[in-house]
py3Dmol code that shows the C-alpha trace and the ligand (Angstrom):
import py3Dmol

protein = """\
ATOM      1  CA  UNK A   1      -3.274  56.349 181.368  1.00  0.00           C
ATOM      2  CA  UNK A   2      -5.416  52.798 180.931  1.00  0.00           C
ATOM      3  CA  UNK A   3      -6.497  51.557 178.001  1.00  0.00           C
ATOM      4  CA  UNK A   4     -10.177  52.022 177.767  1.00  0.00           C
ATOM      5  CA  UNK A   5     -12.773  49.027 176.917  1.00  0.00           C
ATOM      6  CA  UNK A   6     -12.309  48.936 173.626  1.00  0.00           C
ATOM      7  CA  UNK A   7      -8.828  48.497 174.377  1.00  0.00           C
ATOM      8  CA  UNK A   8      -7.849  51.634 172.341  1.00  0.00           C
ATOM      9  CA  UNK A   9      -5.994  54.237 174.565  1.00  0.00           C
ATOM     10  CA  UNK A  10      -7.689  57.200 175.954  1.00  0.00           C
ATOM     11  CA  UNK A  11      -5.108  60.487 176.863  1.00  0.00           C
ATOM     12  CA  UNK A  12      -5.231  63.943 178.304  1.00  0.00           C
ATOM     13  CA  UNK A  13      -3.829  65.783 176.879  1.00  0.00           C
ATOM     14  CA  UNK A  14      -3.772  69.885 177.692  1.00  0.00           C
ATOM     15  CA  UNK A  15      -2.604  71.272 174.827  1.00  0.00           C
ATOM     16  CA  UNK A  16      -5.673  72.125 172.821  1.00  0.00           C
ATOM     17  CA  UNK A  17      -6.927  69.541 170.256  1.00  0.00           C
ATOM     18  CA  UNK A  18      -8.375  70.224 166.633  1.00  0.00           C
ATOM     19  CA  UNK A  19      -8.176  68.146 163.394  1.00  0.00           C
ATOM     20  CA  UNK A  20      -5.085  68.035 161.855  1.00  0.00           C
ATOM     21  CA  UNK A  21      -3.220  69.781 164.571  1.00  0.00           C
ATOM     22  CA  UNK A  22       0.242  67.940 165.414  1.00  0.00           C
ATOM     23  CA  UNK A  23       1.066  67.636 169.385  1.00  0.00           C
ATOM     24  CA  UNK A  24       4.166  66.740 171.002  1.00  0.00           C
ATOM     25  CA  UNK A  25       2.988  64.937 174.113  1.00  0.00           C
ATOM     26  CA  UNK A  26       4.598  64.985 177.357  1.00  0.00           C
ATOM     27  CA  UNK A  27       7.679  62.809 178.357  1.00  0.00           C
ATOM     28  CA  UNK A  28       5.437  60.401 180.543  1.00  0.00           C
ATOM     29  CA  UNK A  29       2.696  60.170 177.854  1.00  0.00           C
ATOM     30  CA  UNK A  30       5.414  59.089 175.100  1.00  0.00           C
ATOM     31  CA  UNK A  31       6.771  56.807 178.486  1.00  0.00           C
ATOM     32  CA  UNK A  32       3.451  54.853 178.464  1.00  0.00           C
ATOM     33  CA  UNK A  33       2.649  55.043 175.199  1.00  0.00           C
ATOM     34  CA  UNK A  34       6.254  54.223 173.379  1.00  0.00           C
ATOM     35  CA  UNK A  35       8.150  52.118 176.010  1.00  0.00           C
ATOM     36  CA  UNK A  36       5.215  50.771 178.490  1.00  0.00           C
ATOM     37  CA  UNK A  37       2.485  49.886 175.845  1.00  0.00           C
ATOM     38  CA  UNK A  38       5.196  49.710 172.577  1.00  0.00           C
ATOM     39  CA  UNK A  39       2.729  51.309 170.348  1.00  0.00           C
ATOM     40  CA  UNK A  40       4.518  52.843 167.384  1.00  0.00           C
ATOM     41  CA  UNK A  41       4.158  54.943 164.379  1.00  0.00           C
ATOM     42  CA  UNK A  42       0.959  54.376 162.221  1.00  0.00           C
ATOM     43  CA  UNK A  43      -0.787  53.671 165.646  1.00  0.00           C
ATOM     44  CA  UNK A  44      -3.824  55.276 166.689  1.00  0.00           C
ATOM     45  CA  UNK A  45      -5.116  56.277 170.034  1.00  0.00           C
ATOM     46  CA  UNK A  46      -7.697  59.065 171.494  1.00  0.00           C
ATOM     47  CA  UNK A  47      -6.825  62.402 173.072  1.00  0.00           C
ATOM     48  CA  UNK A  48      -9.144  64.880 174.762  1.00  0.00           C
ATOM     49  CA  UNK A  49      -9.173  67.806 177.500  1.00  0.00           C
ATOM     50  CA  UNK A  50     -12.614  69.283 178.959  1.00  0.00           C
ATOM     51  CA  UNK A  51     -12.375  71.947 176.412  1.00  0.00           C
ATOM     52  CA  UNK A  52     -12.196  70.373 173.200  1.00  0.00           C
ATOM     53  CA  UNK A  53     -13.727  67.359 173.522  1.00  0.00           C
ATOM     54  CA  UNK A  54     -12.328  63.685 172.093  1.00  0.00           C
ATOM     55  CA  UNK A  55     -10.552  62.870 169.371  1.00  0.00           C
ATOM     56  CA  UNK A  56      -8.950  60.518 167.287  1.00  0.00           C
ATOM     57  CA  UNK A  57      -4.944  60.785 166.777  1.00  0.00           C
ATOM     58  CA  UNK A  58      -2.415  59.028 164.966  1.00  0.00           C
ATOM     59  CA  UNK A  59       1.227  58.797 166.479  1.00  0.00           C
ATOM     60  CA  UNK A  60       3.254  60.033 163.537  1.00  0.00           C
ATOM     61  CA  UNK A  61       6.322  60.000 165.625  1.00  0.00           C
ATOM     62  CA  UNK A  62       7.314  57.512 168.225  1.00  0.00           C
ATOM     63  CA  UNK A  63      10.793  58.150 170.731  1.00  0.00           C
ATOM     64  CA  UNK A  64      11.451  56.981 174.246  1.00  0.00           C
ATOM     65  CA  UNK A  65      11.090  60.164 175.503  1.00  0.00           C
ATOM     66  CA  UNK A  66       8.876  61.784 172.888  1.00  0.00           C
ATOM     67  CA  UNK A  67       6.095  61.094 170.481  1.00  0.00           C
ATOM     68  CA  UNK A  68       4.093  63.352 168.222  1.00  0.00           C
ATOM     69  CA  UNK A  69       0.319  62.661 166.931  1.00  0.00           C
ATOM     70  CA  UNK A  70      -1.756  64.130 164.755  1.00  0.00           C
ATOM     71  CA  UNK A  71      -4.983  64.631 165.670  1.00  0.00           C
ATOM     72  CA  UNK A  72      -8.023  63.190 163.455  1.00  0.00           C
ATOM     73  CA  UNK A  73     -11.698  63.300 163.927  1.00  0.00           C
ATOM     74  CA  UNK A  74     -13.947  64.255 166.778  1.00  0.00           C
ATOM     75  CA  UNK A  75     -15.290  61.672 168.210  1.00  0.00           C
ATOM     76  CA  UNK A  76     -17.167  62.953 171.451  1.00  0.00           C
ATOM     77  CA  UNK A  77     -17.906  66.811 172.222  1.00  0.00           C
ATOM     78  CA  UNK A  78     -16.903  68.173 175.409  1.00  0.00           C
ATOM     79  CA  UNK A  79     -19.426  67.493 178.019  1.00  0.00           C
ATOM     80  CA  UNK A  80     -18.774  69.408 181.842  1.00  0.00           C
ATOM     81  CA  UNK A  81     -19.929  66.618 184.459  1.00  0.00           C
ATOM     82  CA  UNK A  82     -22.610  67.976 187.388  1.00  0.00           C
ATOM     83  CA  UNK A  83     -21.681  70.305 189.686  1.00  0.00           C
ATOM     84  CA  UNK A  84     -20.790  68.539 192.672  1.00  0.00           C
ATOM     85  CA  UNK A  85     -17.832  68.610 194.604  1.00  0.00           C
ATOM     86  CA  UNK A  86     -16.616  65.984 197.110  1.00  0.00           C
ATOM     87  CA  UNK A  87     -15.001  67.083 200.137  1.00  0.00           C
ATOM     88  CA  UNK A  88     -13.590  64.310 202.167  1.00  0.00           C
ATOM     89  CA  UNK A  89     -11.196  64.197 205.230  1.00  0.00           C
ATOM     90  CA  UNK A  90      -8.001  61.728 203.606  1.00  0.00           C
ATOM     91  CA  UNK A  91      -8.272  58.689 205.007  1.00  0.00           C
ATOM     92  CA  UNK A  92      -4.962  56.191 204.858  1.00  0.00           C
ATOM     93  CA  UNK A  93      -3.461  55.593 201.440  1.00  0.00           C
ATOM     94  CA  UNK A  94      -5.458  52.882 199.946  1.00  0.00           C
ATOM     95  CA  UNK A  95      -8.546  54.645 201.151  1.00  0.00           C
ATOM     96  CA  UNK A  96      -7.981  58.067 199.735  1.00  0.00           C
ATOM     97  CA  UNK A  97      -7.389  56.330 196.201  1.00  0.00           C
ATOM     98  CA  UNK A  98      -9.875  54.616 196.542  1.00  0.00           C
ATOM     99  CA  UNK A  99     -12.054  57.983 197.473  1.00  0.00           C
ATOM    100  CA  UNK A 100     -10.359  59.403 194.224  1.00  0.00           C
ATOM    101  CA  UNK A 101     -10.962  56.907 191.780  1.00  0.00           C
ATOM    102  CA  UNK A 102     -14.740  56.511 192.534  1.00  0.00           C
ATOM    103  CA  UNK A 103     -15.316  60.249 193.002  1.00  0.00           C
ATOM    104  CA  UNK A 104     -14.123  60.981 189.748  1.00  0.00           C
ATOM    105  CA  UNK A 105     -16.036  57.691 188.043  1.00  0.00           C
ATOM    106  CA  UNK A 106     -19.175  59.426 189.950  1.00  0.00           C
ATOM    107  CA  UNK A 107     -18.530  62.324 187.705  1.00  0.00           C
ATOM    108  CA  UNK A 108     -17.682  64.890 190.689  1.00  0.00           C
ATOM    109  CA  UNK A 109     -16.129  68.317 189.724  1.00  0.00           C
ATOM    110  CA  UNK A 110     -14.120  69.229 191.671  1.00  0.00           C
ATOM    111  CA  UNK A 111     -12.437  66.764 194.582  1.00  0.00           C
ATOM    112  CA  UNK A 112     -10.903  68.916 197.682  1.00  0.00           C
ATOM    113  CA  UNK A 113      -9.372  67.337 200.781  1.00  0.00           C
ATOM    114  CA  UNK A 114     -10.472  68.735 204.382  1.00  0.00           C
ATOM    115  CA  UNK A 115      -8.651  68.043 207.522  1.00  0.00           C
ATOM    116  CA  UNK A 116     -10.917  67.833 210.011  1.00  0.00           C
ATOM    117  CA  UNK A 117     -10.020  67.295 214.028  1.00  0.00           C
ATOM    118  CA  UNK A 118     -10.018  63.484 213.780  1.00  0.00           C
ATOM    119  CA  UNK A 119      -8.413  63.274 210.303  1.00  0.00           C
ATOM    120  CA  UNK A 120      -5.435  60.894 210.473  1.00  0.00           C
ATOM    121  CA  UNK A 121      -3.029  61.534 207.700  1.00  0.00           C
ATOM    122  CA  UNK A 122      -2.629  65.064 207.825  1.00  0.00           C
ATOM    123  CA  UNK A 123       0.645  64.574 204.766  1.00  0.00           C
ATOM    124  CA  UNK A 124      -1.712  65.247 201.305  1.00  0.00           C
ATOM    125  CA  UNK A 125      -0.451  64.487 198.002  1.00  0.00           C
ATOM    126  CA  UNK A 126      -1.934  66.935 195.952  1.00  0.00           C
ATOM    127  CA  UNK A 127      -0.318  65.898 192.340  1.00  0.00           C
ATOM    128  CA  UNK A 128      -0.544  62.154 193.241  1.00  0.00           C
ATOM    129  CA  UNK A 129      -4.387  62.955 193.528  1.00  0.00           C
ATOM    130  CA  UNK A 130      -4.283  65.267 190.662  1.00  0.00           C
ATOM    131  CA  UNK A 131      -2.521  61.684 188.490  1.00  0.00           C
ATOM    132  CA  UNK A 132      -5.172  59.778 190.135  1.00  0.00           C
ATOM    133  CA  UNK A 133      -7.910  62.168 189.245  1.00  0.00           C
ATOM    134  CA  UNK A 134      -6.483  61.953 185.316  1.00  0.00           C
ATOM    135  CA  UNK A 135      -6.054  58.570 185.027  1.00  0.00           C
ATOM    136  CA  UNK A 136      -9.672  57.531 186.491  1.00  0.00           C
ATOM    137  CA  UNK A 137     -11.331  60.112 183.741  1.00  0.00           C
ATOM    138  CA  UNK A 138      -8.949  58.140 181.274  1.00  0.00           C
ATOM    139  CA  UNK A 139     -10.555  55.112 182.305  1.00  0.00           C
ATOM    140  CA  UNK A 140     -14.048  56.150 182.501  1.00  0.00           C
ATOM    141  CA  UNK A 141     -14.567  57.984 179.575  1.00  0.00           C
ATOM    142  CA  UNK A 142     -15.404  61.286 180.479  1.00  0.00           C
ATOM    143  CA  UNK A 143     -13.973  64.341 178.968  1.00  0.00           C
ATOM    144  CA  UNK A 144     -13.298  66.401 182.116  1.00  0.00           C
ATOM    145  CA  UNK A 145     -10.990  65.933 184.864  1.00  0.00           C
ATOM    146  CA  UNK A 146     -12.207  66.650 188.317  1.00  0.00           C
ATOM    147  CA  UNK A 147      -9.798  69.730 189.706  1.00  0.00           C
ATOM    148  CA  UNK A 148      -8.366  68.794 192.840  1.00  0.00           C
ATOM    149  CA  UNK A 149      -7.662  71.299 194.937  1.00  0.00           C
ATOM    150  CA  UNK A 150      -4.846  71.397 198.279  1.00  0.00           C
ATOM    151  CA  UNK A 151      -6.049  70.158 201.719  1.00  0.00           C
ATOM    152  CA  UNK A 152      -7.918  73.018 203.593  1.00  0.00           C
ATOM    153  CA  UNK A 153      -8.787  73.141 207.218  1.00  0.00           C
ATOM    154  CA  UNK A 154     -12.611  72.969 207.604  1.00  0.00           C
ATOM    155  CA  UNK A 155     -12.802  76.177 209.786  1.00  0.00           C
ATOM    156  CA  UNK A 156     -10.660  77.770 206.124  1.00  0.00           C
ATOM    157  CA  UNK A 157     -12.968  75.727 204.114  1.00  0.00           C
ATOM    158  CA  UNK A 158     -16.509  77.234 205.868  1.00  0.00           C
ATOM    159  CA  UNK A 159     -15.293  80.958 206.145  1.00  0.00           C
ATOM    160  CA  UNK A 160     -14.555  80.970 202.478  1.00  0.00           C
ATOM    161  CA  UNK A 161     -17.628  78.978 201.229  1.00  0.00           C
ATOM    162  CA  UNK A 162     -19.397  80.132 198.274  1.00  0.00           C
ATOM    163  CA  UNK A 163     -22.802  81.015 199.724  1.00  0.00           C
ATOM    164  CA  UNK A 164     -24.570  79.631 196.687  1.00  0.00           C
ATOM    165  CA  UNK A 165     -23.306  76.233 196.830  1.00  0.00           C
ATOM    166  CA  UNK A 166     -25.436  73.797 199.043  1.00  0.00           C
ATOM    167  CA  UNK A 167     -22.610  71.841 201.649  1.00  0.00           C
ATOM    168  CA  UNK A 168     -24.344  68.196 201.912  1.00  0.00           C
ATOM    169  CA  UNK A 169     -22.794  67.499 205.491  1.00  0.00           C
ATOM    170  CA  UNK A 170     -22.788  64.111 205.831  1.00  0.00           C
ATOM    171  CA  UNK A 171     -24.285  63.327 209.789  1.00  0.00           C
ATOM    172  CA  UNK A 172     -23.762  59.804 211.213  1.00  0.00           C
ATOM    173  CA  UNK A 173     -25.265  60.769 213.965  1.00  0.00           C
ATOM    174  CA  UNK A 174     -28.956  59.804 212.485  1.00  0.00           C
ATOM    175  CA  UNK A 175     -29.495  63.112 213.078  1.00  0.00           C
ATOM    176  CA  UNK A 176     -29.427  64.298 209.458  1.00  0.00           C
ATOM    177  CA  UNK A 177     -31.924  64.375 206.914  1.00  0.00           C
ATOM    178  CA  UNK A 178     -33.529  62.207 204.160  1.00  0.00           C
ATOM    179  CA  UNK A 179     -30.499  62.262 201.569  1.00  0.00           C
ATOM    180  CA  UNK A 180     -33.249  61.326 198.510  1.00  0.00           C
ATOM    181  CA  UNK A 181     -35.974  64.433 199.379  1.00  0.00           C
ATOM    182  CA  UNK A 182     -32.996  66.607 200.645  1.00  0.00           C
ATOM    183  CA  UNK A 183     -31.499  66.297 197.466  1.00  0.00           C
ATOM    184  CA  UNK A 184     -34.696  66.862 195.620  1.00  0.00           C
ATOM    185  CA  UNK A 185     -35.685  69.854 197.278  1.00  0.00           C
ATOM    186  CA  UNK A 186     -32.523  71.593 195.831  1.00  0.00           C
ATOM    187  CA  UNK A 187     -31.376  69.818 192.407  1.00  0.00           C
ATOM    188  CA  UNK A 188     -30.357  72.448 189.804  1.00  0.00           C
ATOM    189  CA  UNK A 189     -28.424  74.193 192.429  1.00  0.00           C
ATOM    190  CA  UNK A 190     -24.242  73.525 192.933  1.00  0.00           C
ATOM    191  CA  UNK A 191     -23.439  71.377 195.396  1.00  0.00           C
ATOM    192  CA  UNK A 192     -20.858  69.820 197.237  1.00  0.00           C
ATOM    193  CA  UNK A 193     -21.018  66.694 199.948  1.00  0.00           C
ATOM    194  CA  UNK A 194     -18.611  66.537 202.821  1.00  0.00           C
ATOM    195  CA  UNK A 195     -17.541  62.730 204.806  1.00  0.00           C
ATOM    196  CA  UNK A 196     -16.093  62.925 207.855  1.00  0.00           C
ATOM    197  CA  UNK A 197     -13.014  60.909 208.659  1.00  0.00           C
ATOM    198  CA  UNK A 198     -12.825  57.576 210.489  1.00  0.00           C
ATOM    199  CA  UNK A 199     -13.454  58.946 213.800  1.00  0.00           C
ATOM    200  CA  UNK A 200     -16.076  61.004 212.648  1.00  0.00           C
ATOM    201  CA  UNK A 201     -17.003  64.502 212.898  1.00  0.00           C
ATOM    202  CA  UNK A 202     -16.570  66.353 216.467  1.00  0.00           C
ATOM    203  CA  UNK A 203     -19.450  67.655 218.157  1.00  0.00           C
ATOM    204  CA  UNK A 204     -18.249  71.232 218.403  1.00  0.00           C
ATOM    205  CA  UNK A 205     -17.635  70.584 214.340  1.00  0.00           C
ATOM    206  CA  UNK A 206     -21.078  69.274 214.425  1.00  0.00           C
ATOM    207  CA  UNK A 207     -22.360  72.174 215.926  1.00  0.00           C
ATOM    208  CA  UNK A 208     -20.718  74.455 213.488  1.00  0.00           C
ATOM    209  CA  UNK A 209     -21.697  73.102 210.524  1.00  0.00           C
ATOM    210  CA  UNK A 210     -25.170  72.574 211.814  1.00  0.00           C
ATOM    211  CA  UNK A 211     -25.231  76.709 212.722  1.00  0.00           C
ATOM    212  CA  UNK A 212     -24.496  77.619 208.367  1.00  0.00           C
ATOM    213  CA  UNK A 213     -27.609  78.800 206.195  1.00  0.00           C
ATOM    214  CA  UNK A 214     -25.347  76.514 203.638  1.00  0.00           C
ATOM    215  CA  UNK A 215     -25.278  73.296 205.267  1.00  0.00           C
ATOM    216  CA  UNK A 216     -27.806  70.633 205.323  1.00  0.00           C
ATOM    217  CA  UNK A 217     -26.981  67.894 207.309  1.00  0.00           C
ATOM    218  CA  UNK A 218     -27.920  64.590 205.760  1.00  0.00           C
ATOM    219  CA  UNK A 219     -28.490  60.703 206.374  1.00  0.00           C
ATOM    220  CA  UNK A 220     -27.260  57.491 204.841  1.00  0.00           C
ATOM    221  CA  UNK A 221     -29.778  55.553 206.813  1.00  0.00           C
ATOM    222  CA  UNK A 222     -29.576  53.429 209.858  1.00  0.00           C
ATOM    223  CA  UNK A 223     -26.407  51.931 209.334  1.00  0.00           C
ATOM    224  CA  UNK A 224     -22.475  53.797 209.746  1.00  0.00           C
ATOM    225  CA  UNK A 225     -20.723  53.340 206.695  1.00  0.00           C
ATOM    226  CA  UNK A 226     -16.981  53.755 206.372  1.00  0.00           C
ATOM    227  CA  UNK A 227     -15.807  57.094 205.220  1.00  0.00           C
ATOM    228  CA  UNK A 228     -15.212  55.195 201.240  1.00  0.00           C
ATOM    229  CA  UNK A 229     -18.665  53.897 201.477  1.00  0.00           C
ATOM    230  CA  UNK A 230     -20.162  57.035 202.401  1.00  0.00           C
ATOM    231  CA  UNK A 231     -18.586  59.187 199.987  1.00  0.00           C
ATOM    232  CA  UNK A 232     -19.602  56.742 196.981  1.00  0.00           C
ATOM    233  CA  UNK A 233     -23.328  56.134 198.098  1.00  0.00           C
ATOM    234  CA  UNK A 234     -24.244  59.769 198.597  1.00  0.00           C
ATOM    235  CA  UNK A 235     -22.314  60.835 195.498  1.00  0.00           C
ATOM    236  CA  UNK A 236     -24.652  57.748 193.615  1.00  0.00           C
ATOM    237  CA  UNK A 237     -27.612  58.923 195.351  1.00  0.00           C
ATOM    238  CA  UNK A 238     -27.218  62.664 194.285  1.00  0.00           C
ATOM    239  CA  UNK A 239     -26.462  61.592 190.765  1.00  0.00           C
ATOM    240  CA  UNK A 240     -29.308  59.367 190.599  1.00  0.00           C
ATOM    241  CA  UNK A 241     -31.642  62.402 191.977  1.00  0.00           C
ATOM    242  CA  UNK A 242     -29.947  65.597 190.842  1.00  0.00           C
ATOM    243  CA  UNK A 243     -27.264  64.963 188.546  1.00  0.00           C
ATOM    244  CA  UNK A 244     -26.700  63.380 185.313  1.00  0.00           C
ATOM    245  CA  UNK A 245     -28.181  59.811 185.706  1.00  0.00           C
ATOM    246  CA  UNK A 246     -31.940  60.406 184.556  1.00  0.00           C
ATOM    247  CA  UNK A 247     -32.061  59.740 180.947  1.00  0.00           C
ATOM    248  CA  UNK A 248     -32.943  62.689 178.936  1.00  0.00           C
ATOM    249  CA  UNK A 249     -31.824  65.447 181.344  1.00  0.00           C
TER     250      UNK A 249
END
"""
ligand_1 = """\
26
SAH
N -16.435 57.245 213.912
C -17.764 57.486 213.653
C -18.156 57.043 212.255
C -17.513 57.813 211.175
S -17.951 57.179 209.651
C -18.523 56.717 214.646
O -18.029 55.706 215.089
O -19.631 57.115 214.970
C -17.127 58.322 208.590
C -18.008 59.358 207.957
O -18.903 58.744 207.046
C -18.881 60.140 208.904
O -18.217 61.223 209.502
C -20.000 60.616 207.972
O -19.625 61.776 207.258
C -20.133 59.452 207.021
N -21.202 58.523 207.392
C -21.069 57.232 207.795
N -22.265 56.666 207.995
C -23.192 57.608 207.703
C -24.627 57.630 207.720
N -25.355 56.572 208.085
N -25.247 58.781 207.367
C -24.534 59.872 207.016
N -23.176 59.910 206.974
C -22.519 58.800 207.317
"""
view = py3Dmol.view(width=600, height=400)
view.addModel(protein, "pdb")
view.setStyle({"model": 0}, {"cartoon": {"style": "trace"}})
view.addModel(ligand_1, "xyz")
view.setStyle({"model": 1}, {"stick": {}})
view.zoomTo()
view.show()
């Protein structure tokens, strides 16, 4: 929960959201809202879910441990961001917030951990991802949250994989291909993008994902980028090429 530019809060809220209703938010939302940012009765915020949409609101009662608004206006319609998923092995703490926080600004849909053979931190806080994920689309002003899903072992994660959905396997090994014509080739269909950890992919992993009809295995150029760096620039080039950045589309 940040206040966005304009300094007026932004809030997700799950309950569903149409003018005039009254909702009773949850304990930590009247937390932040009552005790951490003192706003009080008469004050106005914005609420919105990826159903409904955006809206104004008016807190019409303000406690320490719960507030109630009423809900005004509309003031954006729900929009669903592309349909690309990041898969990413966790990397330490700092990292994986890091990971979360841009993923989410990059306007990913869904954000799913993968423990791969060289992944360090094997321990995966699921809800402190799931906070994270929230509190970037607070920030950023989208009206979805990215799901995040529980860690899944990459063998789990390729024997269940949605054949449809293009796997963007992300090969230091300069073996890949172009990201920008790769990309091209197969915008309008879902994706997803998957960064090896720090110690990078193994070869037999390699191999494996090499093998799938789903996987393309893709470069970043000449250069290896940390795990954070890679997982931002190929969700920025995909955007730029396939998703939601091109004006008009
Ligand atoms: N330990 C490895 C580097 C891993 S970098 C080594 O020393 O060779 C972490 C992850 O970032 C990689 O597994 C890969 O998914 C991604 N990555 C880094 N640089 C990349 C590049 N130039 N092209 C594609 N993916 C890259």
């Amino acid at each position: 929960m940040r206040p966005h530019s304009k300094n007026k809060i932004r809030l997700f809220v799950e309950t569903p959201l149409t003018s005039a209703a009254e909702v009773d938010l949850s304990a930590d939302a009247a937390h932040y809202l009552c005790n951490v940012m003192r706003l009080n009765e008469g004050d106005t915020l914005s609420c919105f879910n990826a159903a409904d949409g955006e809206y104004d609101a008016r807190i019409i009662r303000a406690g320490k441990k719960n507030c109630r608004v009423r809900i005004l206006s509309q003031i954006k319609a729900p929009a669903v961001s592309p349909d690309i998923w990041l898969l990413f092995a966790p990397l330490k703490k700092d990292k994986t917030d890091f990971v979360i926080e841009k993923a989410t600004e990059l306007g990913v849909r869904a954000i799913i951990p993968v423990i791969t053979r060289n992944t360090i931190t094997e321990r995966v806080k699921t809800e402190r991802f799931i906070a994270q994920a929230k509190e970037a689309s607070e920030q950023c002003e989208r009206t979805d949250v990215p799901v995040v899903r529980p860690p899944v072992a990459l063998g789990t994660l390729l024997d269940s994989w949605p054949a449809e959905r293009i796997l963007f396997f992300l090969d230091e090994s300069l073996g890949g291909a172009d990201c920008v014509s790769t990309f091209d080739q197969l915008k309008g269909q879902p994706a997803a993008v998957l960064v090896g950890p720090e110690g990078g992919f193994t070869p037999g992993e390699k191999a494996e994902l090499d093998n799938l009809p789903f996987v393309r295995g893709i470069s970043l150029g000449p250069r290896i980028l940390r795990a954070e760096t890679a997982a931002c620039a190929a969700l920025a080039v995909w955007q730029a090429v396939a998703g939601d950045w091109k004006k008009g589309e």
